[in-house]
C-alpha positions in Angstrom: -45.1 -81.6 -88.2 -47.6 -80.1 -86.0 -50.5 -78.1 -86.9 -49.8 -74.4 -86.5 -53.0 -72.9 -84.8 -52.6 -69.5 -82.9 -53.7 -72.0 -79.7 -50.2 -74.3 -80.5 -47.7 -71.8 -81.4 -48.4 -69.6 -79.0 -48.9 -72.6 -76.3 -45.2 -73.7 -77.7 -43.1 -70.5 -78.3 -44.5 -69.3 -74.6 -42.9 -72.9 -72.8 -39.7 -72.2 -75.1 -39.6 -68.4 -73.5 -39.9 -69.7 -70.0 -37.4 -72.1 -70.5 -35.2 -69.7 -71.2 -35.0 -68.2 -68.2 -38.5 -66.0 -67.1 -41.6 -67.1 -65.1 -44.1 -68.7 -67.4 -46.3 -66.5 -66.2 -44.4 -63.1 -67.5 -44.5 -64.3 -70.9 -47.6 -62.8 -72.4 -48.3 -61.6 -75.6 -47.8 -58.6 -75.2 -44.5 -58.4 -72.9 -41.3 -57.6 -74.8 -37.8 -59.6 -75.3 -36.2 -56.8 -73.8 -38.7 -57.2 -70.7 -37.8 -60.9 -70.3 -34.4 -60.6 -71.0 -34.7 -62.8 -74.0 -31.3 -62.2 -76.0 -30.2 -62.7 -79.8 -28.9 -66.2 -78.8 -32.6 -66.9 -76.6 -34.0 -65.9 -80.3 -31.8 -67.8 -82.5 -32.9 -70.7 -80.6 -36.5 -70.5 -80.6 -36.3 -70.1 -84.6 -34.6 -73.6 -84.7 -37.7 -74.6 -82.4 -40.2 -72.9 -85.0 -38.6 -74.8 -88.1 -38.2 -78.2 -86.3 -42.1 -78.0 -84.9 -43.5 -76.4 -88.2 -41.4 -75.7 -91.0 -41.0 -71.9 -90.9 -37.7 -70.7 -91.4 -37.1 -67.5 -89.9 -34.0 -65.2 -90.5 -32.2 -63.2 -88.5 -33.9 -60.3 -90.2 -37.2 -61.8 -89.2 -36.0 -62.2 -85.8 -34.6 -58.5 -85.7 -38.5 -57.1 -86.2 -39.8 -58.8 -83.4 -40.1 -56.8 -80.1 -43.6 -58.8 -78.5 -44.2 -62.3 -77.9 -47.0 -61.7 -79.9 -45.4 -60.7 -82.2 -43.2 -64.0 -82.4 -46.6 -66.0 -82.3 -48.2 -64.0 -85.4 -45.2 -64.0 -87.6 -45.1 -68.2 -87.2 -48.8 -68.3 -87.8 -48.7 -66.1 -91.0 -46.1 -68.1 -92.3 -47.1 -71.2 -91.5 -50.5 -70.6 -93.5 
């Protein structure tokens, strides 16, 4: 499994974003979901990403709180710890 910095999850969980669908360059920390039209599938998706780079399991409660991509990126790092 790879290390969780701040640096890698945020370097990975912004590539999974744009690969759903919006400009790399749109997905910032601080842009929402709703902004990048990420949906509940889009973030369903990304948690098997999470758990398959680092071993964090995130719900679908977990998934519900998130509205920024930071917020993704802290959540991952805090839990990976």
């Amino acid at each position: 499994m790879a290390t969780a910095t701040p640096e890698a999850v945020e370097s990975r969980i912004v590539e999974a974003l744009a690969s759903f669908g919006p400009d790399i360059e749109q997905v910032t920390r601080t842009a929402t979901f709703e902004e990048l039209d990420i949906d509940s599938l889009d973030l369903v998706e990304l948690a098997q990403i999470v758990e398959d780079e680092w071993g964090v399991e995130l719900k679908g409660d977990d998934m519900k709180g998130l509205k920024t991509v930071g917020d993704a990126i802290d959540l991952v790092v805090a839990r990976a710890a």
